[in-house]
Structures are given as C-alpha cells and as structure tokens.
C-alpha positions as CSV (number, residue, x, y, z in Angstrom):
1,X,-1.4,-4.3,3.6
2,X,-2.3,-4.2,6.9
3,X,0.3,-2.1,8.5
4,X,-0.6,1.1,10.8
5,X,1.5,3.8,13.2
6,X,0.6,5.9,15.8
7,X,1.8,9.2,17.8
8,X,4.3,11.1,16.1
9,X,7.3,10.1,13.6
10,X,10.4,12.2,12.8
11,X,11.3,12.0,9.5
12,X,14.8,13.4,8.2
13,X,14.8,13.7,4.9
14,X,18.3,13.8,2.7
15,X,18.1,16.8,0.5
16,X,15.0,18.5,2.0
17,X,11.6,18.6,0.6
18,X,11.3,20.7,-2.6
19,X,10.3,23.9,0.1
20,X,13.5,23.2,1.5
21,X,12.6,21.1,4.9
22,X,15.3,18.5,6.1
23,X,12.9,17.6,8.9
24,X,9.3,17.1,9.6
25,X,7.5,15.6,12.1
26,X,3.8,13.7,11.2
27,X,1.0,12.9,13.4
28,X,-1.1,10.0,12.7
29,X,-5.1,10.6,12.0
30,X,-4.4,14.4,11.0
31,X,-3.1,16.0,7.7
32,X,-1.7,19.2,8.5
33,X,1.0,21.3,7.1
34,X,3.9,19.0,7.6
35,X,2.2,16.2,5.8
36,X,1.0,18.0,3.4
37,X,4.7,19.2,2.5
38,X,6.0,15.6,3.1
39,X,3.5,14.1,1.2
40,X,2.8,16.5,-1.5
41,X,7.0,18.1,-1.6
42,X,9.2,14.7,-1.1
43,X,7.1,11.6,-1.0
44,X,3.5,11.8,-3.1
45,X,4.8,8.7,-5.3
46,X,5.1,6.7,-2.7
47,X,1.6,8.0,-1.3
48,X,0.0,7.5,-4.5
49,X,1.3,4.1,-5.0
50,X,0.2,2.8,-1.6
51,X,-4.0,3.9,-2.4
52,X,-3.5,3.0,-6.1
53,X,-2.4,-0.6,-4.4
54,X,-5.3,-0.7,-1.9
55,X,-7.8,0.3,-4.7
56,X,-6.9,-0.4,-8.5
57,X,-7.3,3.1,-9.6
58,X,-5.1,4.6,-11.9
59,X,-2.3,6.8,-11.2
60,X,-2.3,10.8,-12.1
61,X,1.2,12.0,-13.2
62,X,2.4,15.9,-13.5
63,X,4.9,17.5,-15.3
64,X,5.8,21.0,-15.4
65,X,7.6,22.6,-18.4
66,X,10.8,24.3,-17.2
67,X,12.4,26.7,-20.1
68,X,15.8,25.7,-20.7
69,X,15.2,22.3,-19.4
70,X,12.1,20.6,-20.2
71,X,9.5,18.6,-19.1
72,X,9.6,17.8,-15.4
73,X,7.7,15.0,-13.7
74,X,7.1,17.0,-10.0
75,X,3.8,15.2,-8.6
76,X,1.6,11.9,-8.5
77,X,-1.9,10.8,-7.5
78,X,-4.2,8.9,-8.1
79,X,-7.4,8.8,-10.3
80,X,-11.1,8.0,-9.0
81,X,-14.0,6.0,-10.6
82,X,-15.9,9.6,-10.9
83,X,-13.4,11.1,-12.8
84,X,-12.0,13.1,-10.1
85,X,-8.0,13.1,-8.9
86,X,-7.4,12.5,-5.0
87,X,-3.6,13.5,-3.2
88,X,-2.3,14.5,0.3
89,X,-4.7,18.2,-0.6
90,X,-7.7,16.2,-0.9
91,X,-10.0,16.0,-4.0
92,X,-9.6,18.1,-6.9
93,X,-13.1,17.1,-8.9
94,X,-11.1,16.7,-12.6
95,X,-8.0,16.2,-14.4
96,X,-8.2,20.0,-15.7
97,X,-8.7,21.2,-12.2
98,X,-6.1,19.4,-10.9
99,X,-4.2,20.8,-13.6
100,X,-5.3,24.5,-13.4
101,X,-4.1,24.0,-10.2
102,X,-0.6,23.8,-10.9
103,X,-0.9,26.1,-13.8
104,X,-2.1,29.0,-10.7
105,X,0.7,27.5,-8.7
106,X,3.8,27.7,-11.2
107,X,2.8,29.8,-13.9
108,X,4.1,27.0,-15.9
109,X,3.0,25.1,-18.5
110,X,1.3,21.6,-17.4
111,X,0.9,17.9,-18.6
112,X,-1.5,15.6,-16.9
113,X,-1.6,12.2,-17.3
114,X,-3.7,8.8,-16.4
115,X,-1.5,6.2,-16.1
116,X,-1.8,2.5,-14.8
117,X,0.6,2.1,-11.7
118,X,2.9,-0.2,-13.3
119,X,3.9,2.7,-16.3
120,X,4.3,5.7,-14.2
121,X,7.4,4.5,-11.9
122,X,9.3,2.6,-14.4
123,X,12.4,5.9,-14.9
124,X,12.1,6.5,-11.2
125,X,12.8,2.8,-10.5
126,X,15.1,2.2,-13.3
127,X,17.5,4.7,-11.1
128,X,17.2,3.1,-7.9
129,X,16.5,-0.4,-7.9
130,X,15.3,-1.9,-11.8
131,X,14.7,-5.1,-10.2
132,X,11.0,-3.4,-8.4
133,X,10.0,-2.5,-12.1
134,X,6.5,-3.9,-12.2
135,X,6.2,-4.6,-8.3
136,X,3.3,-2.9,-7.6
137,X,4.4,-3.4,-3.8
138,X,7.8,-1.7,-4.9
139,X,7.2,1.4,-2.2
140,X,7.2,-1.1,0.7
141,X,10.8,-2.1,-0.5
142,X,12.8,1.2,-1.0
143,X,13.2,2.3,2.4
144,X,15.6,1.3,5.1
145,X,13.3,2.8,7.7
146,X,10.9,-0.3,8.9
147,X,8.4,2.5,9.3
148,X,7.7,3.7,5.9
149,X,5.4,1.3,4.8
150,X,3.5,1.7,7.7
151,X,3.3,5.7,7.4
152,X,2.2,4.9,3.6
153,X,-0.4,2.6,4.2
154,X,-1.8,4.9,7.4
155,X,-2.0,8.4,5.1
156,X,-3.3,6.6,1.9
157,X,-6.4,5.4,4.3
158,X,-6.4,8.4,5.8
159,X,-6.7,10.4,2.5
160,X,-9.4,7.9,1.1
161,X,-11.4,8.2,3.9
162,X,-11.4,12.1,4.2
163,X,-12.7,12.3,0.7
164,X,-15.5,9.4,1.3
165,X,-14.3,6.6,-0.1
166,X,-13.8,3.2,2.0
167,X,-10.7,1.5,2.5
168,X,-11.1,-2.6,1.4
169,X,-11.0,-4.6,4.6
170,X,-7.8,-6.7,3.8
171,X,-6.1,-3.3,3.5
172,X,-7.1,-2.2,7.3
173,X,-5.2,-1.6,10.2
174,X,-4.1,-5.2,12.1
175,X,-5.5,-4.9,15.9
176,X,-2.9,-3.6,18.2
177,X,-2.5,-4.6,21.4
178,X,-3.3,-2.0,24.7
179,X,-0.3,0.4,25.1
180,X,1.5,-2.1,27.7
181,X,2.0,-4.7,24.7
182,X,-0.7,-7.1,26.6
183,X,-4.1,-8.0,25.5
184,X,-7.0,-8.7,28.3
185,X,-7.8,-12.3,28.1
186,X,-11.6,-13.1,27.4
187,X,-13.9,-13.3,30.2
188,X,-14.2,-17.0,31.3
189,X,-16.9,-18.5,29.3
190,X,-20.5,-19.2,31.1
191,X,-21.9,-21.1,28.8
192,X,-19.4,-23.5,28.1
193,X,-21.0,-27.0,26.9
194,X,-19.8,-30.4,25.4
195,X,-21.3,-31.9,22.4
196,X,-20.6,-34.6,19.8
197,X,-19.7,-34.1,16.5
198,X,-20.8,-37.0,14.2
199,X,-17.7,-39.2,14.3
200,X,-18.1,-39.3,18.3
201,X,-15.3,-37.0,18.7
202,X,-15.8,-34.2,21.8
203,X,-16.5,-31.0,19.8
204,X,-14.8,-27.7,21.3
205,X,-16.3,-27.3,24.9
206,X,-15.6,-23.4,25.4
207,X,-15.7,-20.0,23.6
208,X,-11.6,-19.9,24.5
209,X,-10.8,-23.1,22.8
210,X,-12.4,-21.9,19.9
211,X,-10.6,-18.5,20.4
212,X,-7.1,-20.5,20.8
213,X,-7.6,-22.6,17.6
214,X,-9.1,-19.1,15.7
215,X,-5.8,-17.4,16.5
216,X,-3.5,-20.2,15.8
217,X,-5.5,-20.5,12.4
218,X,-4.7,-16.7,11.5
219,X,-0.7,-17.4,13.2
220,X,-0.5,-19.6,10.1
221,X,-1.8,-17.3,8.3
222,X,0.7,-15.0,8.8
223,X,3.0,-17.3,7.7
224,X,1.4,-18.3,4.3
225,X,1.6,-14.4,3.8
226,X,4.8,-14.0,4.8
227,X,5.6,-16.7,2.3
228,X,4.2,-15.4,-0.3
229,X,5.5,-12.3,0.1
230,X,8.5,-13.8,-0.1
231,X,8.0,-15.7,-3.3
232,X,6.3,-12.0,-5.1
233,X,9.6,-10.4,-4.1
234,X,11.6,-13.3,-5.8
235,X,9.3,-13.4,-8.8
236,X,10.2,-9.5,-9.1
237,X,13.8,-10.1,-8.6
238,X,13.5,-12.8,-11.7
239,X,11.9,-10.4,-13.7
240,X,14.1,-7.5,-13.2
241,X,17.1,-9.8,-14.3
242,X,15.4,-10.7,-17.1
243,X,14.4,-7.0,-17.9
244,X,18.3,-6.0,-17.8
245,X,19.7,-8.6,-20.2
246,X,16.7,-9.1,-22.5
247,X,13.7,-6.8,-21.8
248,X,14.3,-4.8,-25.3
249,X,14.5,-8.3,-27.1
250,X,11.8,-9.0,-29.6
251,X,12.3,-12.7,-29.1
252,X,9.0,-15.0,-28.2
253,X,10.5,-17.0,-25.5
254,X,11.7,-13.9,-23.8
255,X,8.5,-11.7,-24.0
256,X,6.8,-14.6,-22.7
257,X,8.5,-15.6,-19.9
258,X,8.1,-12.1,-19.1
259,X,4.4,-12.2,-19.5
260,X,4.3,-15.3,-16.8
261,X,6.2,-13.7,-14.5
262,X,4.0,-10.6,-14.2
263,X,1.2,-12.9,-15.0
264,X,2.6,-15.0,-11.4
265,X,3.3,-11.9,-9.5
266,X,-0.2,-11.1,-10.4
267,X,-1.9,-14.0,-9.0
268,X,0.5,-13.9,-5.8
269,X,-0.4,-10.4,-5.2
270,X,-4.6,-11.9,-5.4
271,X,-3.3,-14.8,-3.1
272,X,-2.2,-12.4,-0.7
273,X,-5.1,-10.2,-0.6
274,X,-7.3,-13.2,0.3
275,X,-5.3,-14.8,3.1
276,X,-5.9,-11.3,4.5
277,X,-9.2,-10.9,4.0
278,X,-9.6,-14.7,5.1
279,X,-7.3,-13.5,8.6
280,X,-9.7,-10.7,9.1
281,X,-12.6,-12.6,8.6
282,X,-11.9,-14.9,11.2
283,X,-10.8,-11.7,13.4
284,X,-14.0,-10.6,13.2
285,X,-15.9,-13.9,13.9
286,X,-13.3,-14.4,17.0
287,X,-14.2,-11.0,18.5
288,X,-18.3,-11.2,17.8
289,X,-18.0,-14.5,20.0
C-alpha cells in the first residue's frame, strides 16, 4: 500500500467516461476537472475501494431509478467516522446531502447505502473476475496497466488529506529516489567508534554499516511482503473456486472452509500491514541517524 506516481498519466479509457471522454490526462497532487470526471464518471469504485482499504470505513453506494429500467448502481464512496461521505468532490457532511445531491443532479429518484467493502463489489466482480470476490485488494488486480494501483493509492491519499483526515503510515508513499534513479550516499560518518557488545563481538563501528544492515533488513522485507502477497492472492483464488461450485451450499464443511479462508486472507492482509509499518519504521530510524 505503498505505491505513488508523479507528473502526468494518459489514461484512455474503452467506452469513455459516462460524459463521454475516451481520454484524460491526470496530474498528481491536484484534483481538477479531469480527475474529477475520471474518478467520479469511470473509476470511483476503484477510488473508493483504495481509501476504504487504507482506513476501514465503510463504503457509500448510489443508485439512481431509471423509468423503464430500474435501479441503477452509478457511484461509490466511502463513509466517515463523523457520519459524513468523502469522493473525488470532496466531503459531502451526510448520507442525505450526499443524496440530495444526486437527486439536484438527475432529477431522479435516489438510494443511498452503507455498505462494508466486501458486499458492495460482489455483481461487479462476479462479471469480471469471481475469483477477487472478498479480496479487499481486488482493485490492485483488475488492471493490465502496472500504473493503476499506483494512481489509486495516490488520489485516495490525496482525497483523505484534502478533507483532514491522515493517511496511516504503512499506507504512505515508499521514498523515491532523485529524478536520475540515484540516491546520494550518506555523508562519511565522524563519529564513527568501536565498542563491545557483551559476547566480545565488535559491535557496528559506523552510522553506514548500520545504514547497510537497516536497508538489507527492509530488502527482506520486501520480500516477506511480496510473499505474502502472493499467498493472499492464492487464498482468494481458493475461495473464488470454492464460491463457483459450492458457495450457495448450505453444507457445514463448505461454509466453513469458507469462513477460514476469509478468516486467513484476513490475517494475511494484518500481516502485511505490519511488515510495512515495521519497513517504515526502520526508514524512519535510518534517516533520523
């Protein structure tokens, strides 16, 4: 949850936006009229999923009435502590204002809906990939483009922090390197000593040794996330099989293997979270010394 872009990113989108846009171009750190349209015409679910991932809120579903063909599921956000409902427009301070604003918009009648994040997506997904159902990292999975999650994870921040909340540190930007791809080594340490631990073995003798073992210690870091990034996407492969041939059984054994399996992907998805807050921990300690 650490992924971040910036500049400029062409998006082409295959049927337009619902105001009829094919292409639109967002700029990272600003919400302007293109990402307002991308985010709020063509891609809010996958917006809403990203905060709702970084902060445990509830999701905010809308659908409009459309005579002649029903009820329509058009927009999602996401649900604050204080009762009020944030998107790619900002903060709309309740449910029924968030409503009445669609009502103004549309003319239409309107259904508003908290919903935890693993209900609201389960027709969309069941369309396009059943095996996601219940991944609550499914919007990092349904794009072809490497960027998307990174344009996700960018705008939710950037939406949570324009209306005052703070983003949790395990779901912050990684440090980049400078814009040639190099970092500038540490200035040479000057107060570089040698002491003995206990068992009479040297102890580190310079701040960068204790920088080289810091980073190796997050490089495997990375690599216990990685893994268990793996093993969530298997468990919510497993459980998407499962869903398809038995999820509408009644059957003990079958409901609770399911109830593991989201009960695992659960506790990998906690794992996760504190390797990365572990990683950025010892970021932080590496650049204070």
């Amino acid at each position: 949850m650490d992924g971040d872009f910036e500049g400029t990113a062409e998006l082409h989108i295959p049927g337009g936006t619902s105001a009829g846009s094919e292409t639109l171009t967002l700029t990272s750190g600003q919400i302007g009229p293109q990402e307002e349209e991308f985010f709020g015409q063509s891609h809010c679910h996958w917006l809403a999923a990203a905060m709702s991932c970084m902060t445990g809120w509830e999701l905010v579903g809308v659908k409009l009435y459309y005579p002649g063909q029903g009820w329509t599921a058009v927009h999602t956000a996401v649900a604050t502590p204080d009762g009020a409902v944030l998107d790619i427009y900002g903060r709309h301070d309740s449910l029924d204002a968030f409503a009445e604003r669609y009502r103004k918009l549309t003319g239409l009648e309107v259904e508003v809906r908290r919903l935890p994040r693993e209900e609201l997506f389960h027709d969309h997904l069941t369309t396009t990939d059943s095996r996601l159902i219940d991944d609550p990292l499914w919007w990092t999975r349904t794009d072809s483009d490497r960027r998307m999650p990174a344009l996700y994870q960018h705008y939710a921040r950037l939406v949570l922090t324009k209306a005052g909340h703070e983003v949790p540190e395990h779901c912050r930007p990684a440090p980049s390197p400078d814009a040639n791809g190099t970092q500038t080594p540490p200035p040479p340490s000057t107060t570089a000593t040698t002491t003995t631990t206990a068992g009479g073995t040297p102890a580190m003798s310079s701040i960068e040794e204790i920088r080289a073992v810091l980073a190796g210690s997050n490089e495997q870091a990375e690599g216990v996330l990685g893994a268990l990034g793996q093993a969530s996407q298997a468990v919510s492969e497993i459980q998407g099989r499962l869903h398809s041939v038995a999820g509408g059984s009644s059957q003990a054994p079958v409901q609770e293997a399911l109830s593991l399996y989201a009960e695992l992907r659960d506790t990998v998805e906690k794992l996760m979270g504190m390797v990365a807050a572990a990683r950025s921990a010892v970021e932080t300690y590496a650049t204070s010394l």
